[in-house]
C-alpha atoms as an extended CHARMM CRD file, in Angstrom:
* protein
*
       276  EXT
         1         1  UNK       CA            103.0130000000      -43.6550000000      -51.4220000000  PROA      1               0.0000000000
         2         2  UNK       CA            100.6530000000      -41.3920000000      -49.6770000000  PROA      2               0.0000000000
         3         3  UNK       CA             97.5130000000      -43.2800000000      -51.1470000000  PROA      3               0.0000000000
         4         4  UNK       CA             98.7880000000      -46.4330000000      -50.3180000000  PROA      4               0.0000000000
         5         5  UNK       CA             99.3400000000      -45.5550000000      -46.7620000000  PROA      5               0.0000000000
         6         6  UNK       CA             95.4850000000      -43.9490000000      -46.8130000000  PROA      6               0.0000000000
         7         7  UNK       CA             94.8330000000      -47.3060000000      -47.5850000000  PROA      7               0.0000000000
         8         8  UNK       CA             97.0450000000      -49.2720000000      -44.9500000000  PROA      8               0.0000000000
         9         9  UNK       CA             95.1160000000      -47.0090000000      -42.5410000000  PROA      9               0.0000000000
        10        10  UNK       CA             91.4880000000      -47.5840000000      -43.4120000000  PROA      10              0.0000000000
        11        11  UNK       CA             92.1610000000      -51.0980000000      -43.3020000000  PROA      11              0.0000000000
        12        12  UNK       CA             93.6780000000      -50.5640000000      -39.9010000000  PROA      12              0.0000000000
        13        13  UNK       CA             90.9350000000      -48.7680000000      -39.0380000000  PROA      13              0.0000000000
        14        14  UNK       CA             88.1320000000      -50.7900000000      -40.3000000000  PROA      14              0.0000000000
        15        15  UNK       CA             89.7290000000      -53.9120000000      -38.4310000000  PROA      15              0.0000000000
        16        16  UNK       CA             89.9790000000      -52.0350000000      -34.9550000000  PROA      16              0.0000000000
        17        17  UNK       CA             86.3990000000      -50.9680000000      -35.2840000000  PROA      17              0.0000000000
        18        18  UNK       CA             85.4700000000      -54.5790000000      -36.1630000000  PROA      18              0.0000000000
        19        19  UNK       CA             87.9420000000      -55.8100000000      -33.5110000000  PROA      19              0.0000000000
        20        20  UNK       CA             86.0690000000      -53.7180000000      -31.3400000000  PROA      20              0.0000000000
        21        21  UNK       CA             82.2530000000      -54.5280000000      -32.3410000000  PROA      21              0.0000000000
        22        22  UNK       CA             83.6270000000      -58.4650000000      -32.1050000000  PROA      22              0.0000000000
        23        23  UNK       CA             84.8500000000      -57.4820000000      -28.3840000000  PROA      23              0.0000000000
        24        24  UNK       CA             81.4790000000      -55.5880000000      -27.5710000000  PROA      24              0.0000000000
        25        25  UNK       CA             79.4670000000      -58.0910000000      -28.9830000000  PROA      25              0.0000000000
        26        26  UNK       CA             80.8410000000      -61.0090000000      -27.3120000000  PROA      26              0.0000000000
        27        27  UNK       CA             80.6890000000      -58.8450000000      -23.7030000000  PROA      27              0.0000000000
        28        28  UNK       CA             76.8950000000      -57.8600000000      -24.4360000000  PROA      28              0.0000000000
        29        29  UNK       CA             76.3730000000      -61.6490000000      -24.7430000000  PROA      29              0.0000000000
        30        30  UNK       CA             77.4370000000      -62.6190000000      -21.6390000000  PROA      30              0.0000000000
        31        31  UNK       CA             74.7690000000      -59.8670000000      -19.8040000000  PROA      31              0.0000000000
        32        32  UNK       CA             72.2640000000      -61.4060000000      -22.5540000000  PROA      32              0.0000000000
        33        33  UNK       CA             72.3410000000      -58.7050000000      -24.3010000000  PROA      33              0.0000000000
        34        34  UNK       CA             71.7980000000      -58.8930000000      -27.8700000000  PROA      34              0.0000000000
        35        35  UNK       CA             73.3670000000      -56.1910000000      -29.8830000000  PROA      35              0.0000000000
        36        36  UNK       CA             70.6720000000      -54.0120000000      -31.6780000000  PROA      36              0.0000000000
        37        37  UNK       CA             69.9200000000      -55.0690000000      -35.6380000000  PROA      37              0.0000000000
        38        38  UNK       CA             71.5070000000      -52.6230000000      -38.3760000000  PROA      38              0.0000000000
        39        39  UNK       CA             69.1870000000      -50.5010000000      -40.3150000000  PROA      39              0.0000000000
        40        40  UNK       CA             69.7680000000      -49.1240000000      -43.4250000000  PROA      40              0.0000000000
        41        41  UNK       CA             71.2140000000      -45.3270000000      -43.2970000000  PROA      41              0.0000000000
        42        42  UNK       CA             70.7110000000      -45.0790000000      -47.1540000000  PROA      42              0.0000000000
        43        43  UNK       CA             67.2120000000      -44.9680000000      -48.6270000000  PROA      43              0.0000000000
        44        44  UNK       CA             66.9490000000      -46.1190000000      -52.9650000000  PROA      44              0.0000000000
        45        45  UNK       CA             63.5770000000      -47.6340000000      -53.1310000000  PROA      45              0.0000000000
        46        46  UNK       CA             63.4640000000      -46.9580000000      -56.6250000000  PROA      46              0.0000000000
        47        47  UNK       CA             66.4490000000      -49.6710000000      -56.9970000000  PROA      47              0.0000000000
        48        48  UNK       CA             64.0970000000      -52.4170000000      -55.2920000000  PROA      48              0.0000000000
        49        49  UNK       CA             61.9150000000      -54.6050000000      -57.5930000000  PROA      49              0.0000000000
        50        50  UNK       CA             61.6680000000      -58.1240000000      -58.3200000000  PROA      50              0.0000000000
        51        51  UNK       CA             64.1060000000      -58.7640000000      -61.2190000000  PROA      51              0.0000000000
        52        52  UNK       CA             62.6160000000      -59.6960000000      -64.5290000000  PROA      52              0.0000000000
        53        53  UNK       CA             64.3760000000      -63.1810000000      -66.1400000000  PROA      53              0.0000000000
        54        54  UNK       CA             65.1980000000      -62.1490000000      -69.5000000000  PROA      54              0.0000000000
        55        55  UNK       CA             67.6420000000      -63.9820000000      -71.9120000000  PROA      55              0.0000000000
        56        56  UNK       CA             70.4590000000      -61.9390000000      -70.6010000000  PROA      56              0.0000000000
        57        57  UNK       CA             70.1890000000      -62.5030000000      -67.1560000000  PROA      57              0.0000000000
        58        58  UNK       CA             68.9300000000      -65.7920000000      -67.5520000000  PROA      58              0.0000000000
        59        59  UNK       CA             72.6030000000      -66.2070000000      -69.1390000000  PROA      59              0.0000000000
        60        60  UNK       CA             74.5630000000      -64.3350000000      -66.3350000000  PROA      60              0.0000000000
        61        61  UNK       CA             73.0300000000      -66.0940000000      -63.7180000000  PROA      61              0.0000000000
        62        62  UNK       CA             74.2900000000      -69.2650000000      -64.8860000000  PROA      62              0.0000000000
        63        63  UNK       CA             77.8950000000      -67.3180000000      -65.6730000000  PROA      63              0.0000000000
        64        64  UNK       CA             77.8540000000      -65.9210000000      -61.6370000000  PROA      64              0.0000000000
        65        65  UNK       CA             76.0840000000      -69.6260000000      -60.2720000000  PROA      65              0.0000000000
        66        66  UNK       CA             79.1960000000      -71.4750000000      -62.1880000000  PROA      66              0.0000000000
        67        67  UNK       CA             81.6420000000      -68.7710000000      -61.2120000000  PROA      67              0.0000000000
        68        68  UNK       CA             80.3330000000      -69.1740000000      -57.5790000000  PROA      68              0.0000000000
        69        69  UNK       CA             81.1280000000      -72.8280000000      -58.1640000000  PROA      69              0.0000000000
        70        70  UNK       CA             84.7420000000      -72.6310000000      -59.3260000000  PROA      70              0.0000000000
        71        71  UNK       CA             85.4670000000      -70.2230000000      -56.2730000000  PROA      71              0.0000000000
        72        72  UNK       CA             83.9870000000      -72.6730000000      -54.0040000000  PROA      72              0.0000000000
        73        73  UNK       CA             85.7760000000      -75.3570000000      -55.4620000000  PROA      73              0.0000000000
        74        74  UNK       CA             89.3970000000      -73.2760000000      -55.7190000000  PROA      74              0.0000000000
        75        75  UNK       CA             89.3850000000      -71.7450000000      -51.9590000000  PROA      75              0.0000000000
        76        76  UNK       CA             86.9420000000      -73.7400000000      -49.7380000000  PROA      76              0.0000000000
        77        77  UNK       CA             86.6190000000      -77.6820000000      -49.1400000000  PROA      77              0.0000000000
        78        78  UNK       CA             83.2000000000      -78.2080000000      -48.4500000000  PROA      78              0.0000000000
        79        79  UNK       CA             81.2360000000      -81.5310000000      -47.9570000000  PROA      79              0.0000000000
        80        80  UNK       CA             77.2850000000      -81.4510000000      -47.7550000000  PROA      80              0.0000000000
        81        81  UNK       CA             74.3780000000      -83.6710000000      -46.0370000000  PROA      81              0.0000000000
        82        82  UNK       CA             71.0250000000      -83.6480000000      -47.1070000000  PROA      82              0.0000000000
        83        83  UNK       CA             70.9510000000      -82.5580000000      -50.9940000000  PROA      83              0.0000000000
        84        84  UNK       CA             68.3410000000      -85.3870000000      -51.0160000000  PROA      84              0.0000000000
        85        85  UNK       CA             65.6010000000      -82.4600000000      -49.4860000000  PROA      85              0.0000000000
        86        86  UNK       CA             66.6950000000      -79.7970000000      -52.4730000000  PROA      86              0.0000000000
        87        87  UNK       CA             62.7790000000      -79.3870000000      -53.9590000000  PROA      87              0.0000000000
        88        88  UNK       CA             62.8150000000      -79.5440000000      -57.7330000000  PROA      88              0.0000000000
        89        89  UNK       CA             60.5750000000      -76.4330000000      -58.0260000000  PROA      89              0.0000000000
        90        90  UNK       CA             59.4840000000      -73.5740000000      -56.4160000000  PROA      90              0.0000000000
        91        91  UNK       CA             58.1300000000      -71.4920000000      -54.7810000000  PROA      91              0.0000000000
        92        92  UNK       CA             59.8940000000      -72.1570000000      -51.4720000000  PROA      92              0.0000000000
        93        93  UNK       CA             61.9780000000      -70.0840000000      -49.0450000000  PROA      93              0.0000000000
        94        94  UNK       CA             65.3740000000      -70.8960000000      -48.0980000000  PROA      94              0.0000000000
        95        95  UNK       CA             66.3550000000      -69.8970000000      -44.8710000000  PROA      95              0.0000000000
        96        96  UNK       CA             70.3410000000      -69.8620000000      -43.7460000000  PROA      96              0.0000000000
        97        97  UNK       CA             72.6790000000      -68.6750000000      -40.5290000000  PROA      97              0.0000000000
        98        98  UNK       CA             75.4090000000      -65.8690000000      -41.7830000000  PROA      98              0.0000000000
        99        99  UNK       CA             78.5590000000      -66.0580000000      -40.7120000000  PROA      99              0.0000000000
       100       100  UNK       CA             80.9200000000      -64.8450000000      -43.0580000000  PROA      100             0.0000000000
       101       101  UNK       CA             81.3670000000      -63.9810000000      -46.4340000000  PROA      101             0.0000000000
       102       102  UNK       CA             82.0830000000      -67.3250000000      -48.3030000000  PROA      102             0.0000000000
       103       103  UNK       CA             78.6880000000      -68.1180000000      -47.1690000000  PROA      103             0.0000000000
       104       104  UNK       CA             76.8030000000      -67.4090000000      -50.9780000000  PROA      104             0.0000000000
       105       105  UNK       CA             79.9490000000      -69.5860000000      -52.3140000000  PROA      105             0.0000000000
       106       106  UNK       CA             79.5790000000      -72.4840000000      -50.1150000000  PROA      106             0.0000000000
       107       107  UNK       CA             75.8480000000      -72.4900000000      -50.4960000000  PROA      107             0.0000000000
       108       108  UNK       CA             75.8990000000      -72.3440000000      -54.4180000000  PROA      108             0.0000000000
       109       109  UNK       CA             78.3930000000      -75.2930000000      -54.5950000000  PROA      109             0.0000000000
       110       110  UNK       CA             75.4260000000      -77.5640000000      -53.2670000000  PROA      110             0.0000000000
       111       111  UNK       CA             72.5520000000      -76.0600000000      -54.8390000000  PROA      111             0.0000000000
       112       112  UNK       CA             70.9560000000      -77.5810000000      -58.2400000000  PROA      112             0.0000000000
       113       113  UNK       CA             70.0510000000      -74.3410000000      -59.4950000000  PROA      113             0.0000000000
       114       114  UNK       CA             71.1030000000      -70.6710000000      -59.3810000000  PROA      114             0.0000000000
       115       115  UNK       CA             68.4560000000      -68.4040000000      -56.3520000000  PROA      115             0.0000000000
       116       116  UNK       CA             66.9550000000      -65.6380000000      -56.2300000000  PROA      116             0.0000000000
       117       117  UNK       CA             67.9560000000      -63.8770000000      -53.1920000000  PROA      117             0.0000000000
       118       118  UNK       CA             67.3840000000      -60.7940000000      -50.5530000000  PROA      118             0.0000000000
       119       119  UNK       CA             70.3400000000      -58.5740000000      -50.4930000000  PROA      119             0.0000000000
       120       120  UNK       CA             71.2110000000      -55.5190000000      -47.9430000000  PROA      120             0.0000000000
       121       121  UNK       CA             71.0470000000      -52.2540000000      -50.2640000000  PROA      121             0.0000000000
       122       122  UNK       CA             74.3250000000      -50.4830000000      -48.9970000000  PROA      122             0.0000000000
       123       123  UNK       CA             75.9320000000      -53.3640000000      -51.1990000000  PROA      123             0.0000000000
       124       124  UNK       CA             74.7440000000      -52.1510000000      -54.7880000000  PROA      124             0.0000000000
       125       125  UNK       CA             77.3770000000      -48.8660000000      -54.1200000000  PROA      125             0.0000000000
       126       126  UNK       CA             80.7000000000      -51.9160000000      -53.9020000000  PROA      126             0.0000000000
       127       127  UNK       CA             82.8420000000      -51.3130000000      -56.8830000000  PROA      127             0.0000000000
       128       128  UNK       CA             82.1820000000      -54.1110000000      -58.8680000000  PROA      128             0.0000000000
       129       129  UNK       CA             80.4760000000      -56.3920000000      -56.8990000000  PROA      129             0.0000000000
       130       130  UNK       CA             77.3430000000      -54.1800000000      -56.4130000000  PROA      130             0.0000000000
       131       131  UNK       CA             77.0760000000      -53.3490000000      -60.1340000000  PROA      131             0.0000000000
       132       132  UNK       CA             77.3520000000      -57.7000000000      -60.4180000000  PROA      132             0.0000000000
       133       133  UNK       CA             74.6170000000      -58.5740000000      -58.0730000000  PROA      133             0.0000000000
       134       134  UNK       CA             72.3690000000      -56.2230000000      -60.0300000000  PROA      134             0.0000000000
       135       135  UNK       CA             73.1200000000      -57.7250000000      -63.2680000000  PROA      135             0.0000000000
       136       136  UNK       CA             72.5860000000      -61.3140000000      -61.5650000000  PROA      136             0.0000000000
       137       137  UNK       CA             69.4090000000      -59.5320000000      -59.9950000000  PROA      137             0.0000000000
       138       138  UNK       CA             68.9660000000      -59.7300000000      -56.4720000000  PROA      138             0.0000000000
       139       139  UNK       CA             65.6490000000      -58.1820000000      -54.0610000000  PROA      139             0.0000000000
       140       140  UNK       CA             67.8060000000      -54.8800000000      -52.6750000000  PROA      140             0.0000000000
       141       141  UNK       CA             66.7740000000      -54.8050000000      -49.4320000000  PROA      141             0.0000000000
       142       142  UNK       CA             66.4540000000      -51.6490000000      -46.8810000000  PROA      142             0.0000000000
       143       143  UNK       CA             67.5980000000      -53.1510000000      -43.3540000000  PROA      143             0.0000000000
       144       144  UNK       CA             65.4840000000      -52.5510000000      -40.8170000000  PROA      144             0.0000000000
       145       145  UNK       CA             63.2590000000      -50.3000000000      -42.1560000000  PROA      145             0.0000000000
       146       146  UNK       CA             59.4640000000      -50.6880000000      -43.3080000000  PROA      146             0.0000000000
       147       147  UNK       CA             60.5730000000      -51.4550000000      -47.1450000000  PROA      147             0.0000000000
       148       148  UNK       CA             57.2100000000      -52.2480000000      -48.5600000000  PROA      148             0.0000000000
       149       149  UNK       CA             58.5410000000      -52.6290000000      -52.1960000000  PROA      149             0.0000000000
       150       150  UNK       CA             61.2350000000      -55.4690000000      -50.7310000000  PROA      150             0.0000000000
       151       151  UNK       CA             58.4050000000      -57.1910000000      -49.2640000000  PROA      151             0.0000000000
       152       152  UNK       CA             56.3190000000      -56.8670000000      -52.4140000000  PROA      152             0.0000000000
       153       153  UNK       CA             58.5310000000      -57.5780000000      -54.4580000000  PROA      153             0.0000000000
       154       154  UNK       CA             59.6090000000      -61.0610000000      -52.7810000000  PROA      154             0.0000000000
       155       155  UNK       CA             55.9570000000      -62.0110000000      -52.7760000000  PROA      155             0.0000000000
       156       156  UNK       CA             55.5470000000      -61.6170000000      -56.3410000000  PROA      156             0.0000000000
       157       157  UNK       CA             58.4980000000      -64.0980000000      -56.5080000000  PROA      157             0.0000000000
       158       158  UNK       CA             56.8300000000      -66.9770000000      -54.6680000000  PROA      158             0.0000000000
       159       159  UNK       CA             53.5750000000      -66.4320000000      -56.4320000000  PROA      159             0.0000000000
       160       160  UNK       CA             55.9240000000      -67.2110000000      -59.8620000000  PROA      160             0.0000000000
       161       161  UNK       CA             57.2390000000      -69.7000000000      -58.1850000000  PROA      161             0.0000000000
       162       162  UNK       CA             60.8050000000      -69.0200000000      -57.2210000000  PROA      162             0.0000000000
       163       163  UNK       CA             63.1520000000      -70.0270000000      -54.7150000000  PROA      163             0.0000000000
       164       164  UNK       CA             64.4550000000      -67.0020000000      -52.3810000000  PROA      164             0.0000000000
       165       165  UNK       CA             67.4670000000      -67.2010000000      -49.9710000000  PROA      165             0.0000000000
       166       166  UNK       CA             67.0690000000      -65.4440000000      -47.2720000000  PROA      166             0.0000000000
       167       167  UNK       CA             69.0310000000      -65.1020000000      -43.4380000000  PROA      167             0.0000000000
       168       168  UNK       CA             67.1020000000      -64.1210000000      -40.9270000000  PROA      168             0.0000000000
       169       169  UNK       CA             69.3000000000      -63.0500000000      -38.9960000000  PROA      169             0.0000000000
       170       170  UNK       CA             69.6700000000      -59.6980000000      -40.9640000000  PROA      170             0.0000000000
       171       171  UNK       CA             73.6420000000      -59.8880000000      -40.6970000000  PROA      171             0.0000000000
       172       172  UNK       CA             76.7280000000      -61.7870000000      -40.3280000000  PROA      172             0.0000000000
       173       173  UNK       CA             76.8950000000      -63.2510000000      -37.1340000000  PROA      173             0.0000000000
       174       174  UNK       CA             79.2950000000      -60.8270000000      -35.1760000000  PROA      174             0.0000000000
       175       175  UNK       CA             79.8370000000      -63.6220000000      -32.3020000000  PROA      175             0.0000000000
       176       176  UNK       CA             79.5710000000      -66.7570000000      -35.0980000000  PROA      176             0.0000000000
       177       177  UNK       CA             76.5710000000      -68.1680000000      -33.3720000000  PROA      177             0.0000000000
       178       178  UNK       CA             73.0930000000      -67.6840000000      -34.6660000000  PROA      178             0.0000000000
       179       179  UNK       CA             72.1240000000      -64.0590000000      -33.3890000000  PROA      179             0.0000000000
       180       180  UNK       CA             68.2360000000      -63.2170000000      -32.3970000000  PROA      180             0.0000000000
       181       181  UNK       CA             66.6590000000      -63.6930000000      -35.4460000000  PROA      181             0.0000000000
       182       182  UNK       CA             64.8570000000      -60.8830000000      -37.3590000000  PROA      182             0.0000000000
       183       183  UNK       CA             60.4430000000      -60.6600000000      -38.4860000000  PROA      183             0.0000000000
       184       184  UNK       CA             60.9780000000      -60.4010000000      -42.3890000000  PROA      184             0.0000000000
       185       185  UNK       CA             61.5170000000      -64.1820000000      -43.2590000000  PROA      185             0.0000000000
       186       186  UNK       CA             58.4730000000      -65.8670000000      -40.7400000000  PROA      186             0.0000000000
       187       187  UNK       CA             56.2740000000      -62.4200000000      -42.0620000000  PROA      187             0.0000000000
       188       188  UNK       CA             56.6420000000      -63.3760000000      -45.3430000000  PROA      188             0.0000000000
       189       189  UNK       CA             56.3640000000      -67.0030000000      -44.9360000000  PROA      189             0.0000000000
       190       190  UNK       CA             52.8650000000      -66.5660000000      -43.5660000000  PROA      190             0.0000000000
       191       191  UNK       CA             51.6970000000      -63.9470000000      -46.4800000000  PROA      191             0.0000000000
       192       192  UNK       CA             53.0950000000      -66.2890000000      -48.8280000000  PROA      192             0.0000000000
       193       193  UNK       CA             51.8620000000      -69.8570000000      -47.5110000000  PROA      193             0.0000000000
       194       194  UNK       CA             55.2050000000      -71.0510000000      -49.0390000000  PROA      194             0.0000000000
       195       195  UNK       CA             57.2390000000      -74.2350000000      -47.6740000000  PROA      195             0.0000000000
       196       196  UNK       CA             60.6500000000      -73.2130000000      -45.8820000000  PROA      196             0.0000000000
       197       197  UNK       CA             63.5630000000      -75.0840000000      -46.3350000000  PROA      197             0.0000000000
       198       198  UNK       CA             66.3620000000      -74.2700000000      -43.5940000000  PROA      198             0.0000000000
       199       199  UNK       CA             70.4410000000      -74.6170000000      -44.5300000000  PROA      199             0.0000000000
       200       200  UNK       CA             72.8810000000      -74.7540000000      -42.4620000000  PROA      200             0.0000000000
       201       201  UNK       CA             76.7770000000      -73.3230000000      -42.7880000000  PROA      201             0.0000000000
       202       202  UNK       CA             80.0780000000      -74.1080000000      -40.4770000000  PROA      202             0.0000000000
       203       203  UNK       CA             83.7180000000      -73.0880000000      -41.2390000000  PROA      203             0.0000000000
       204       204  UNK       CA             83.2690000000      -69.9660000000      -43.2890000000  PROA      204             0.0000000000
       205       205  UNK       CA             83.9160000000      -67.4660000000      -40.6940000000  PROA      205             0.0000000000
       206       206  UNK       CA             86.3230000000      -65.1130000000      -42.4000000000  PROA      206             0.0000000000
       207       207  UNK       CA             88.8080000000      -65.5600000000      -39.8880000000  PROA      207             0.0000000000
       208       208  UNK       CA             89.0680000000      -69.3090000000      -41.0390000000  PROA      208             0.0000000000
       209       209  UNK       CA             88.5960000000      -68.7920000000      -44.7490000000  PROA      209             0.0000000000
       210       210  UNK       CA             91.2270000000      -66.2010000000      -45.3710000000  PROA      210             0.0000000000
       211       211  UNK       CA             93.7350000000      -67.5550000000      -42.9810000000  PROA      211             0.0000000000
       212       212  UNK       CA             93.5910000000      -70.4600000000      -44.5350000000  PROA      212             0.0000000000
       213       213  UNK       CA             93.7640000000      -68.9810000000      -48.3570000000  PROA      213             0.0000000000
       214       214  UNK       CA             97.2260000000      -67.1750000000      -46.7750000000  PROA      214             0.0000000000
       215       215  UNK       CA             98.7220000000      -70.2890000000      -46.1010000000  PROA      215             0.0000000000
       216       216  UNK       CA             97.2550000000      -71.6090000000      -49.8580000000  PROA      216             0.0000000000
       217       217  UNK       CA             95.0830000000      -74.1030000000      -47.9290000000  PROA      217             0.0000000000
       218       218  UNK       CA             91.1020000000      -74.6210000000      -48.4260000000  PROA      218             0.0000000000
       219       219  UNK       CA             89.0850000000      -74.2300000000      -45.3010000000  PROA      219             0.0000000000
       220       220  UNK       CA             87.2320000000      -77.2620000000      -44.2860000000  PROA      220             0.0000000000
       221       221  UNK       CA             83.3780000000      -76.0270000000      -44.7570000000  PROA      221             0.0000000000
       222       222  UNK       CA             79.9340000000      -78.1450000000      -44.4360000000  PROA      222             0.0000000000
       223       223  UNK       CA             76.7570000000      -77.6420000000      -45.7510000000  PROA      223             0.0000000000
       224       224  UNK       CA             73.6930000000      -78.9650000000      -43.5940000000  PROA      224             0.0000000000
       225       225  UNK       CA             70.3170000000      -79.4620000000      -45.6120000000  PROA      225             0.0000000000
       226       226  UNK       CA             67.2470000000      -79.5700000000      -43.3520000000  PROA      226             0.0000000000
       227       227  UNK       CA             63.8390000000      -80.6230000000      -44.0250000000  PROA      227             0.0000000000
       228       228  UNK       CA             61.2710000000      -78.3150000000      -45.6600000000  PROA      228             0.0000000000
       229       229  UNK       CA             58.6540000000      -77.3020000000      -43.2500000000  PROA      229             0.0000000000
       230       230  UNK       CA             55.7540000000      -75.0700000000      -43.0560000000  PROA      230             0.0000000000
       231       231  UNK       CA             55.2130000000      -72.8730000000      -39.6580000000  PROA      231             0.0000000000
       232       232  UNK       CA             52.7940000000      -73.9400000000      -37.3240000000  PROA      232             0.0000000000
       233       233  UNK       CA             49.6140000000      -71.7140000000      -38.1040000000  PROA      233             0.0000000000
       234       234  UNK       CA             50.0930000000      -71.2100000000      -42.0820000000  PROA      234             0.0000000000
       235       235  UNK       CA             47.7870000000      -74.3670000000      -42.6270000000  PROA      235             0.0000000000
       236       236  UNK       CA             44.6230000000      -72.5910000000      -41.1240000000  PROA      236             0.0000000000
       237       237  UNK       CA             44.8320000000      -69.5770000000      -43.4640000000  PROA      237             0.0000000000
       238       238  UNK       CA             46.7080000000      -65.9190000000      -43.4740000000  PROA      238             0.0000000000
       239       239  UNK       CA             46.8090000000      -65.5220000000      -39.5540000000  PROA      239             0.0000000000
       240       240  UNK       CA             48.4770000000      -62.1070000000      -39.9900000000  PROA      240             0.0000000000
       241       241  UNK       CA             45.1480000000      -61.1980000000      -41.5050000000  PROA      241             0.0000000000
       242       242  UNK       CA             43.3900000000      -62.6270000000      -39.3490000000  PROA      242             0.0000000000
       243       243  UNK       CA             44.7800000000      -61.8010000000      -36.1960000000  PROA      243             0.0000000000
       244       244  UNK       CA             44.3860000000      -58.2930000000      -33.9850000000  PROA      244             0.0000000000
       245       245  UNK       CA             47.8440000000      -56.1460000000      -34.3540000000  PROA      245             0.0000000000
       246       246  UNK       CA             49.1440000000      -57.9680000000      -30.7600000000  PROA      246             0.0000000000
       247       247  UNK       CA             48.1610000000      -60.9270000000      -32.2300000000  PROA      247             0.0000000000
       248       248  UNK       CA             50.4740000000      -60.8710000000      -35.5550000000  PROA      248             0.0000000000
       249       249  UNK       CA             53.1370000000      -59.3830000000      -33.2740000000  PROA      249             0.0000000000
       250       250  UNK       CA             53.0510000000      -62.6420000000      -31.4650000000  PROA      250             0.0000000000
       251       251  UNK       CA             52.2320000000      -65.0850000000      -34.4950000000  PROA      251             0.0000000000
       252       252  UNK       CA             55.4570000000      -63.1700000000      -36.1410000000  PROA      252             0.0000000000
       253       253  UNK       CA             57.9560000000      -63.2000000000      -33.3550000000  PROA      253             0.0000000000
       254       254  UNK       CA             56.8480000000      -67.4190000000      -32.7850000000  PROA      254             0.0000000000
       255       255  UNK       CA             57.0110000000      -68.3800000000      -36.4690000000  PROA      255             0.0000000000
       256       256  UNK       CA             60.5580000000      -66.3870000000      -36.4490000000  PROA      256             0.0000000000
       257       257  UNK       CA             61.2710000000      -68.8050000000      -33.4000000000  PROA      257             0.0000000000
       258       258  UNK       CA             60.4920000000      -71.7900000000      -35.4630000000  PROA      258             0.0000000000
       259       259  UNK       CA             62.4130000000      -70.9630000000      -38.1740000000  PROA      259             0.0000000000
       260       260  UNK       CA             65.4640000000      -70.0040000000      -35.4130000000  PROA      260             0.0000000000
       261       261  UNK       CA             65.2010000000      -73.2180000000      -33.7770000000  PROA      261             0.0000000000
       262       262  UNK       CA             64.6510000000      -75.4480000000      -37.3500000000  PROA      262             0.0000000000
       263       263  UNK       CA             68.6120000000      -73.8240000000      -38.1780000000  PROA      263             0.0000000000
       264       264  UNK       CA             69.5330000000      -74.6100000000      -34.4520000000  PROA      264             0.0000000000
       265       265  UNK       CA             68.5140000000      -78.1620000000      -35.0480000000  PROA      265             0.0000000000
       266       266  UNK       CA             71.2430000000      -78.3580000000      -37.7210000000  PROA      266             0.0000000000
       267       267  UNK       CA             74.2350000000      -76.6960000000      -36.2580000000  PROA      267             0.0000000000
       268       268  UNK       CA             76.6090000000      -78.1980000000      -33.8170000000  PROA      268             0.0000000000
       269       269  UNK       CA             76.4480000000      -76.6640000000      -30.2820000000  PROA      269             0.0000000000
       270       270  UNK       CA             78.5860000000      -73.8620000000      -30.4410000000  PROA      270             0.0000000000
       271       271  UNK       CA             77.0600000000      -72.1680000000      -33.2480000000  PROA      271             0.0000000000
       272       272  UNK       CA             73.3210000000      -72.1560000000      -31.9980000000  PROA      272             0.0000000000
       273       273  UNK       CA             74.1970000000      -68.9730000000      -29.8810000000  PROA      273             0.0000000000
       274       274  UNK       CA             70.9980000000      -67.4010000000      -29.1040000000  PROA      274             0.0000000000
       275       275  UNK       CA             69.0790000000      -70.8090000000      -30.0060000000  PROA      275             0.0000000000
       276       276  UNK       CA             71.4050000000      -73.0540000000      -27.6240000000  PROA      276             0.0000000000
């Protein structure tokens, strides 16, 4: 009895404080603004590399891309546009907006093929799931911090050719529009030269998901498919190389605008928040 009502009170707990960054979040947005990004209190670089494709993952991947599928398919009723601009091959970047966590389900039931993907570190310690996504093999990624080895290790991907997810917005949207979006995705875009290919999610806010799985219902999700694109100054060479620190600063911060505005393009108004 006593653990149980431990528990009742760290869920209690954990939805005031969430309550309560929703509430603070949504009053900093009227002054403009923007919360700060998270960073990453832990620090395990030596669990960031690029994960090897060996028989056995190869196999789980297609276990966790199907089970992602059936879970999709069992609590959400999503309908797609745009499969037509999936790329058959790599390397390319996909780029989505975050808003909840049926977000990986609802992408997976439209893509072809299981991803490769970035993934915030603090997740590896989840019971279960953590010790899943490492099987699966995900990029662990140190949140706002200068992790060197992430960034490595997702270029080594795109020169094999793979195709990463990524969202730039470095979180779940706290106010369900698209926050201020964050360097890594447009930085690595420009070391990489590789196409981007923007995705766009409504309806899994987990408000609207798990309400609706109380009441045994599927929540009505869509899946937006943009057009791959490359960002303005990738076809004249590596301008982070070539530019003065200032300068890749500001090529950075406008490619991370472009890739912003591409997601923008594909949500309805009320989610483009920040990109409105």
């Amino acid at each position: 009895m006593r653990d149980r009502r431990l528990l009742r009170d760290k869920r209690s707990s954990d939805f005031s404080r969430f309550s309560a960054e929703r509430l603070k979040s949504l009053l900093q947005n009227q002054m403009n603004e923007p919360l700060p990004k998270p960073v990453s209190e832990i620090w395990r670089p030596e669990l960031v590399r690029l994960p090897k494709i060996t028989r056995l993952r190869r196999a789980f991947r297609a276990f966790g891309y199907g089970l992602m599928k059936l879970i999709a398919k069992i609590c959400l009723n999503v309908s797609s546009e745009g499969l037509e601009n999936y790329p058959h091959s790599g390397p390319v970047m996909i780029v989505i907006n975050h808003i909840g966590d049926s977000d990986v389900p609802a992408l997976i039931s439209t893509l072809p093929f299981p991803p490769d993907a970035l993934a915030k570190i603090e997740l590896y310690d989840f019971p279960i799931l953590g010790k899943l996504m490492d099987w699966y093999g995900v990029i662990w990624l140190h949140r706002g911090r200068a992790d060197k080895r992430a960034i490595r290790a997702a270029l080594d991907g795109f020169a094999e050719g793979r195709i990463i997810v990524i969202a730039p917005e470095g979180r779940y949207s706290i106010t369900g529009a698209l926050e201020e979006g964050s360097g890594g995705a447009a930085f690595l875009a420009y070391k990489s030269g590789v196409a981007i290919l923007p995705i766009a999610i409504t309806g899994t806010e987990n408000e609207n998901v798990y309400g609706h799985m109380k009441k045994f219902r599927r929540a009505r999700v869509h899946v937006r498919v943009g057009k791959m694109f490359k960002l303005a100054e990738q076809a004249s060479g590596d301008v982070l190389t070539r530019s003065a620190s200032k300068g890749r600063q500001e090529a950075v911060a406008q490619g991370t605008r472009q890739i912003m505005q591409a997601l923008a393009n594909l949500l309805p108004e009320k989610y483009r928040g920040a990109y409105s």
